[in-house]
Every structure is written in structure tokens, then in C-alpha cells.
ZADO-1210 file (C-alpha; in nm, 4 decimals, padded with zeros to 6 digits):
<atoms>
<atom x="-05.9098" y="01.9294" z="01.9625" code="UNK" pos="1"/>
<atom x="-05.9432" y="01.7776" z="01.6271" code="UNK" pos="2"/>
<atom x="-05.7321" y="02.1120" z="01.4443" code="UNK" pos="3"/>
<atom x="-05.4262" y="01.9906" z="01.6673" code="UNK" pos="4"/>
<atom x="-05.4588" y="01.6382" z="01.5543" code="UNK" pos="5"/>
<atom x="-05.4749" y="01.7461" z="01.2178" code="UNK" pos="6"/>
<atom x="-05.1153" y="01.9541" z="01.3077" code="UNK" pos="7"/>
<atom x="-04.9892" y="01.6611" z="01.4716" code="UNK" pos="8"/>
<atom x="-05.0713" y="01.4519" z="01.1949" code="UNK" pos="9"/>
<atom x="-04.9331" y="01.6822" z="00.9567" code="UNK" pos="10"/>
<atom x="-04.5957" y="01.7226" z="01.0749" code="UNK" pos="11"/>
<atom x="-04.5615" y="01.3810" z="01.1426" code="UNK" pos="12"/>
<atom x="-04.5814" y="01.3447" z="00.7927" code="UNK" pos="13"/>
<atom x="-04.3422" y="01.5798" z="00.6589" code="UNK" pos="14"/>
<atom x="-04.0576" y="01.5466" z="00.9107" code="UNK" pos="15"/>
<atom x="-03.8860" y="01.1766" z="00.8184" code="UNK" pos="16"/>
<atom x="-03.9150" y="01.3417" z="00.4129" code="UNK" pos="17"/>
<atom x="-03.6984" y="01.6137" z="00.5247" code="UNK" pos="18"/>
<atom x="-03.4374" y="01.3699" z="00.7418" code="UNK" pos="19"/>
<atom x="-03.3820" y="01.1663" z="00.4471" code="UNK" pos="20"/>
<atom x="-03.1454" y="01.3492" z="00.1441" code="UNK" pos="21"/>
<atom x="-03.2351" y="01.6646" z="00.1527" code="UNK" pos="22"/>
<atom x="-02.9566" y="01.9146" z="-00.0427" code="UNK" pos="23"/>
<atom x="-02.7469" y="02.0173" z="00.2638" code="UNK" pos="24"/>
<atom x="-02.7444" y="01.6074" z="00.4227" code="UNK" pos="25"/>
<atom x="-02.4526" y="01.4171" z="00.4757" code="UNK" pos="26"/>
<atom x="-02.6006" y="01.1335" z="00.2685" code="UNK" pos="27"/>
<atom x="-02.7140" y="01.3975" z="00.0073" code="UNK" pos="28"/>
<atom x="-02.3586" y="01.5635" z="00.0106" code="UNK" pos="29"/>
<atom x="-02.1239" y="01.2427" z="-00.0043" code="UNK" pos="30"/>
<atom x="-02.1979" y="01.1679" z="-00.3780" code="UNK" pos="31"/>
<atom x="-02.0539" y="01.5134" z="-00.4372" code="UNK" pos="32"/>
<atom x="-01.6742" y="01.3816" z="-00.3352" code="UNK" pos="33"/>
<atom x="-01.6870" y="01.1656" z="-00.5966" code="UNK" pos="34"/>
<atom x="-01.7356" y="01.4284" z="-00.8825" code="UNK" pos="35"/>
<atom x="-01.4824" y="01.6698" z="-00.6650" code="UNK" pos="36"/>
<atom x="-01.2219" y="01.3834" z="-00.7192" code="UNK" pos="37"/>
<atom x="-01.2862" y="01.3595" z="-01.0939" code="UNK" pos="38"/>
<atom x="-01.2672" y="01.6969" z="-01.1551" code="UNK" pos="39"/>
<atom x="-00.9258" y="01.7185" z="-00.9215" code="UNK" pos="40"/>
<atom x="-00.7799" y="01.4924" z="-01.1258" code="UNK" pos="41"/>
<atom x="-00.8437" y="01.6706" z="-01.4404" code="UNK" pos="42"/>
<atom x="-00.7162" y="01.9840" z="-01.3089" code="UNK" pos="43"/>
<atom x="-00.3987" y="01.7299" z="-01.1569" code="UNK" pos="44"/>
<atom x="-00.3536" y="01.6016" z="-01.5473" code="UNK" pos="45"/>
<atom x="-00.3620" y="02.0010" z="-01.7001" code="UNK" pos="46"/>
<atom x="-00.0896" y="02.1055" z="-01.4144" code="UNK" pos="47"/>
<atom x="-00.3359" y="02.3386" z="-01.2113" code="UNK" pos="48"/>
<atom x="-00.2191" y="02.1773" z="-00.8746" code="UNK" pos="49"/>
<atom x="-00.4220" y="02.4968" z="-00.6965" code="UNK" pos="50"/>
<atom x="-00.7409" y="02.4091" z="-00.8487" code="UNK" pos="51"/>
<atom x="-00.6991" y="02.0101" z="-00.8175" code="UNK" pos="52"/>
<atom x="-00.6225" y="02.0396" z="-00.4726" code="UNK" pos="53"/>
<atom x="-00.8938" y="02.2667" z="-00.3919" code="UNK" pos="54"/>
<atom x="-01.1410" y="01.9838" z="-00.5250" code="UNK" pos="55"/>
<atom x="-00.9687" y="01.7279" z="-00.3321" code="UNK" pos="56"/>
<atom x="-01.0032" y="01.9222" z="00.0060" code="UNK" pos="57"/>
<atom x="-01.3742" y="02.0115" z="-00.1006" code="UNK" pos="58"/>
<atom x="-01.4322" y="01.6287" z="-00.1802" code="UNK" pos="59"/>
<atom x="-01.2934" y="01.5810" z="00.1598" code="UNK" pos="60"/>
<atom x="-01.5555" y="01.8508" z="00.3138" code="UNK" pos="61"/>
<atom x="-01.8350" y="01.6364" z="00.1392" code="UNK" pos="62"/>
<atom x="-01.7446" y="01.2665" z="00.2696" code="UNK" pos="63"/>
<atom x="-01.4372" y="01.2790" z="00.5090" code="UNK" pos="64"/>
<atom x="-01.4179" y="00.8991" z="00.4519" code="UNK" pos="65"/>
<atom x="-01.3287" y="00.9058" z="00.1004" code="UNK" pos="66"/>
<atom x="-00.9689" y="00.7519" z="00.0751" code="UNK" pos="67"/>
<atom x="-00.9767" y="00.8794" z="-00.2909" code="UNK" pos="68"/>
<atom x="-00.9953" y="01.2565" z="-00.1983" code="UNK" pos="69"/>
<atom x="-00.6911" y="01.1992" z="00.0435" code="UNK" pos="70"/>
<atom x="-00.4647" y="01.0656" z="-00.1997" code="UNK" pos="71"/>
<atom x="-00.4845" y="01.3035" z="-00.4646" code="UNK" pos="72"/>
<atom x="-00.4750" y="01.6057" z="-00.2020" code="UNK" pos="73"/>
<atom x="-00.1636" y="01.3623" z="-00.0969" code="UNK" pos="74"/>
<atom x="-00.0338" y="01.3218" z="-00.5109" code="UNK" pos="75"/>
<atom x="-00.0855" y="01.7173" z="-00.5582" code="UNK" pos="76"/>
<atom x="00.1651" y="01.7638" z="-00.2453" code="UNK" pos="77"/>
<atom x="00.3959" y="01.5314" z="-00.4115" code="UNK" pos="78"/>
<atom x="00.4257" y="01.7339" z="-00.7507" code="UNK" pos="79"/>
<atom x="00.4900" y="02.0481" z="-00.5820" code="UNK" pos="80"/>
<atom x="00.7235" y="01.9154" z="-00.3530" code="UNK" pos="81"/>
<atom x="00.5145" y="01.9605" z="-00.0155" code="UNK" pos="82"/>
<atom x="00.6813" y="01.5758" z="00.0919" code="UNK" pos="83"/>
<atom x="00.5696" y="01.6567" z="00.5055" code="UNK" pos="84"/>
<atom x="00.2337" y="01.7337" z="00.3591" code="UNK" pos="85"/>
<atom x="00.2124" y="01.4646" z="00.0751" code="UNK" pos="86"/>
<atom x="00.3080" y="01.2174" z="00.3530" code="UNK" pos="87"/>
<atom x="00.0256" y="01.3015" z="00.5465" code="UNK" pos="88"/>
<atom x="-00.2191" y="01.2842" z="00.3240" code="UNK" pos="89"/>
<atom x="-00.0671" y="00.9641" z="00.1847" code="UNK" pos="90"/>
<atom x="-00.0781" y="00.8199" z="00.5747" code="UNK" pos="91"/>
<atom x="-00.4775" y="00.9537" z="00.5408" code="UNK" pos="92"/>
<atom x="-00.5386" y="00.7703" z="00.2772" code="UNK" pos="93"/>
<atom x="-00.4143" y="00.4373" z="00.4384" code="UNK" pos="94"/>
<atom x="-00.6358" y="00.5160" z="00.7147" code="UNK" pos="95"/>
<atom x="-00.9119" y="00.4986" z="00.5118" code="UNK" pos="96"/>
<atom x="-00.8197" y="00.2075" z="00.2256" code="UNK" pos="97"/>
<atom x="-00.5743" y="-00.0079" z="00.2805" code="UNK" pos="98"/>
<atom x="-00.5820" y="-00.1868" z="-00.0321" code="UNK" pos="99"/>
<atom x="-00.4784" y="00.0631" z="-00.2640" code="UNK" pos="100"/>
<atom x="-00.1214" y="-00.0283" z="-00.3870" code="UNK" pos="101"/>
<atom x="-00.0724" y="00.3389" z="-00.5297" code="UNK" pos="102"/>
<atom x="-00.0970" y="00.4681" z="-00.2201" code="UNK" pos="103"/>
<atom x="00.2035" y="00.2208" z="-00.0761" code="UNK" pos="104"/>
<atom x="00.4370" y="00.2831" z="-00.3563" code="UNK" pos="105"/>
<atom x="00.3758" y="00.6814" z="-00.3823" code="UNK" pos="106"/>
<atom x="00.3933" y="00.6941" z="00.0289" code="UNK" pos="107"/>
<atom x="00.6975" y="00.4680" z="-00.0112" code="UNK" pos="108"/>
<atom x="00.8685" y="00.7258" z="-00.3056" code="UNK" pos="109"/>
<atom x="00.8271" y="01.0328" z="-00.0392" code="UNK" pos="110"/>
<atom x="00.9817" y="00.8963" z="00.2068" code="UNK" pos="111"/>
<atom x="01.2434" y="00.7888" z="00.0794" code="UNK" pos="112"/>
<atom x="01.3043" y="01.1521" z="-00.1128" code="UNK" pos="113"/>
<atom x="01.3314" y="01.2169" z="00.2896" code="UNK" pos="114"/>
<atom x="01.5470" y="00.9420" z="00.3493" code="UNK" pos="115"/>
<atom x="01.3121" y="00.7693" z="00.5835" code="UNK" pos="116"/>
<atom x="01.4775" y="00.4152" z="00.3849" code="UNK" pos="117"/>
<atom x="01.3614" y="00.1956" z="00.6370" code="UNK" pos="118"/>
<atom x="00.9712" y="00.2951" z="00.6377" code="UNK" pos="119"/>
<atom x="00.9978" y="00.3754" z="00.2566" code="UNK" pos="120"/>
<atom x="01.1296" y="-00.0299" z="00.1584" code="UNK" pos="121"/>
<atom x="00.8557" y="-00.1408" z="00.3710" code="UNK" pos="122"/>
<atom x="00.6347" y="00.0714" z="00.2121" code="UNK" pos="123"/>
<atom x="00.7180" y="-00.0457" z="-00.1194" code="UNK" pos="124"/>
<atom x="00.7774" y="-00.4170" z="-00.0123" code="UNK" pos="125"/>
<atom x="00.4085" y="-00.3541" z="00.0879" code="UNK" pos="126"/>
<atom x="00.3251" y="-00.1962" z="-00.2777" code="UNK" pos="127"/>
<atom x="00.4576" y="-00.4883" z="-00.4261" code="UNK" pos="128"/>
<atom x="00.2928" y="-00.7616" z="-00.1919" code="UNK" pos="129"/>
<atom x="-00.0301" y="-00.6119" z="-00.2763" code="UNK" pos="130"/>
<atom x="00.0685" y="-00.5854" z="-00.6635" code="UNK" pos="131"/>
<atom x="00.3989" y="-00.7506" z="-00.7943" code="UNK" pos="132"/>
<atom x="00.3273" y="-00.6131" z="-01.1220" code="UNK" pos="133"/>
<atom x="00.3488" y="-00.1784" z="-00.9694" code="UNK" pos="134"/>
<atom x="00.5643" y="-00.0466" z="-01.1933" code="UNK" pos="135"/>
<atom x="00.5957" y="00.2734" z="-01.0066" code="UNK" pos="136"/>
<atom x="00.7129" y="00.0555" z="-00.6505" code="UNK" pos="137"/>
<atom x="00.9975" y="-00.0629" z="-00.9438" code="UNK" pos="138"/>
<atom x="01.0826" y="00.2430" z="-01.0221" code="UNK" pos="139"/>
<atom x="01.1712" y="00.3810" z="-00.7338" code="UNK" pos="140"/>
<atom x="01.3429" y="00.0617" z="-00.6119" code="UNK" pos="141"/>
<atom x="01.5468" y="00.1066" z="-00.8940" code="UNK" pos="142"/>
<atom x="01.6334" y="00.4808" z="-00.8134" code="UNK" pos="143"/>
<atom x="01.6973" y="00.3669" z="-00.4628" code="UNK" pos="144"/>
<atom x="01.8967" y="00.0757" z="-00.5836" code="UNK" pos="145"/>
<atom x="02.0952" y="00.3286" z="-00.8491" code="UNK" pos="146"/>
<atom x="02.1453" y="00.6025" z="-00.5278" code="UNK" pos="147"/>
<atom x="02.3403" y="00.2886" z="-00.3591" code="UNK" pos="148"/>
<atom x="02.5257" y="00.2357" z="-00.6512" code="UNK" pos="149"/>
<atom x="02.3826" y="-00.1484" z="-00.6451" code="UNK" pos="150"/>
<atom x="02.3636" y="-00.1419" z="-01.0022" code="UNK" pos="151"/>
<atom x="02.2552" y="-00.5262" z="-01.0723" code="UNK" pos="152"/>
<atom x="01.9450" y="-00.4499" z="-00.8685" code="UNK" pos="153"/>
<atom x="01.8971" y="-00.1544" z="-00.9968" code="UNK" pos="154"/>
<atom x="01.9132" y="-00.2671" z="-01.3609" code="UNK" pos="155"/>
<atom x="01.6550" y="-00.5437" z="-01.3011" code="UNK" pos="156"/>
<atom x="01.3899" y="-00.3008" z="-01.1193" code="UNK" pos="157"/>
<atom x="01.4368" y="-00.0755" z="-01.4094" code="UNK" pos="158"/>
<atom x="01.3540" y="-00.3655" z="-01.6345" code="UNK" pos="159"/>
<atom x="01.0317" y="-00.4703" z="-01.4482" code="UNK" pos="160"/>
<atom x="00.9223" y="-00.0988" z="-01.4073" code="UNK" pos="161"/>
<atom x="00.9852" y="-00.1066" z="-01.7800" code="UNK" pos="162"/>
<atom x="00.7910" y="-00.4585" z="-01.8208" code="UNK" pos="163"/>
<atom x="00.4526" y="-00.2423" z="-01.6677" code="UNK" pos="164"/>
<atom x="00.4549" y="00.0511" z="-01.8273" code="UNK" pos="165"/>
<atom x="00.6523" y="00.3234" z="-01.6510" code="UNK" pos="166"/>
<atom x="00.8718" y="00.5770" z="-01.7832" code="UNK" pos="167"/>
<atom x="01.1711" y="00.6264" z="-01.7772" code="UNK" pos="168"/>
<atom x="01.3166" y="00.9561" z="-01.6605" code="UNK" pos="169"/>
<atom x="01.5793" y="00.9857" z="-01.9268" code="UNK" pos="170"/>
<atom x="01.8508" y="01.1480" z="-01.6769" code="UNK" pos="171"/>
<atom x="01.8201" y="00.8156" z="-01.4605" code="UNK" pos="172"/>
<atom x="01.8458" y="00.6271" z="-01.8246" code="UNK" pos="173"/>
<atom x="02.1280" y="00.7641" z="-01.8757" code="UNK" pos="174"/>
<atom x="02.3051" y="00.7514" z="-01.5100" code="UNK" pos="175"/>
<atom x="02.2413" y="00.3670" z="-01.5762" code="UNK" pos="176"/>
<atom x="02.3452" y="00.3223" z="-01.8839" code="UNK" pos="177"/>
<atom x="02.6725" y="00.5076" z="-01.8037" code="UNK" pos="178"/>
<atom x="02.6791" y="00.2024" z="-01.5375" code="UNK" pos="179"/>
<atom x="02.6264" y="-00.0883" z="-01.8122" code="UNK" pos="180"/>
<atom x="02.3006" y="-00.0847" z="-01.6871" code="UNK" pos="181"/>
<atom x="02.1179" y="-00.2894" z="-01.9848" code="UNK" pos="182"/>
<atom x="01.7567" y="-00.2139" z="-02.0782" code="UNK" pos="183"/>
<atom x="01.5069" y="-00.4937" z="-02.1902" code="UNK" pos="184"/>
<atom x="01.3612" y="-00.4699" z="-02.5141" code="UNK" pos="185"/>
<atom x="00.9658" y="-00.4732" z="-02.4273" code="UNK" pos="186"/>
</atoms>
């Protein structure tokens, strides 16, 4: 009688060590979509899209809740052009964080590249509720505005995309300065 206790004992012992973070847990696992994500973006910044994206799915694998893994799968998609895709993983992202102004003014720039205009203004009106100062929700109100041929709005959204640090493409530079389309000085 007294070897089972012993067992019994025993076990009891070692089994709540082994529930806690052991190397294959979910708990254990989720810190590992955070490094995925860095390393994505790295691979983003040096133009391996294949590689980045593969750490963004596999940061995905390790904490399906982690909006961050969603929208650079969902940026990667956008760079090579994959808009059906990039929206999804945009609309992922929102699912998860719905603070994140990026995610507002990117989702808002693809779908308006598939002339979705309603959904993409209110996803940039949303952008720039959340942030009046997102340059990139300016910029592509400005290329929206310039597609319209409204080029007083389109002037002043280049101005304040200018005012917070975007770039300017230089072919739409030029399209509005062939419109008198004048720059501020920053």
C-alpha cells in the first residue's frame, strides 16, 4: 500500500510542472510570434517578401491572436500586389487591434487600388480620426484626390503627407506640379 502512495504522491508532483511552459505550450510558444514578426520585418525592409511572409504566417502558427503577425503577412501582400489577399489580412488585423491607425490607412490604400472608394474614404477617415497627423492616410487622399482631378484637395493632402514625413513618389510630384499643384517648404 504505502509503494502506491509514494506513486501517487509522485506524480502528483510532477504533473502541474509539466502543464505550465513547457517547449511545445501555447503559453511557451506565443513569445515566439513576437521574434517571428521582427525578423519578418527585416526580411520585409531587405525585399525578401518570401521569407518575411513565411515569418509572419509562422508568428501566426505561434499566437493566432497577434494583430502584428496579420498585418505584415497583410503589408507583404500589398508589395507584391496580392490586394484580395492583403485585404484580408489587413481585415485580420482589425479583428484583432483596432487601434492601430496603420492598419486603417494601408486597408484604406488597397481598396481603393480596387476601387472599393466608398469603404476605402471610410477607412482612411478612420486612419485619420485615430491619428490626424498619418501621413500615409494623406497620401493616398491626395492620390485619390489627384485621380479625381480635385487638385486643391489634392495639393493640401500632399502638403500634410509632406508635413509628417512621407515621400513623395516623384511621378505623382510631377502629375501635380504639371497641375500648379504647389509644394510646402517643410
Amino acid at each position: 500500500m504505502r509503494p502506491v502512495f509514494v506513486a501517487l504522491v509522485v506524480v502528483g508532483l510532477v504533473s502541474p510542472i509539466r502543464t505550465e511552459a513547457g517547449p511545445h505550450s501555447k503559453r511557451h510558444l506565443k513569445h515566439f510570434a513576437l521574434d517571428a514578426v521582427q525578423l519578418g520585418w527585416k526580411y520585409f525592409q531587405q525585399g525578401d517578401y518570401e521569407t518575411a511572409l513565411r515569418r509572419f504566417q509562422m508568428a501566426i502558427r505561434h499566437d493566432p491572436d497577434f494583430a502584428p503577425a496579420y498585418f505584415g503577412a497583410a503589408n507583404v501582400y500589398s508589395a507584391e500586389g496580392k490586394l484580395d489577399e492583403a485585404i484580408k489580412y489587413y481585415r485580420e488585423t482589425l479583428q484583432k487591434e483596432t487601434l492601430y491607425v496603420y492598419t486603417y490607412a494601408n486597408l484604406g490604400y488597397a481598396l481603393l487600388q480596387q476601387g472599393k472608394v466608398p469603404e476605402a474614404l471610410q477607412m482612411l477617415d478612420k486612419a485619420l480620426d485615430l491619428d490626424p497627423t498619418c501621413g500615409v492616410a494623406h497620401l493616398t487622399y491626395a492620390n485619390y484626390y489627384a485621380y479625381k482631378g480635385d487638385w486643391e484637395n489634392a495639393g493640401q493632402s500632399i502638403n500634410k503627407a509632406m508635413k509628417y514625413g512621407q515621400a513623395i513618389h516623384p511621378e505623382l510630384r510631377e502629375m501635380l506640379e504639371k497641375h500648379g499643384v504647389k509644394f510646402a517648404e517643410n
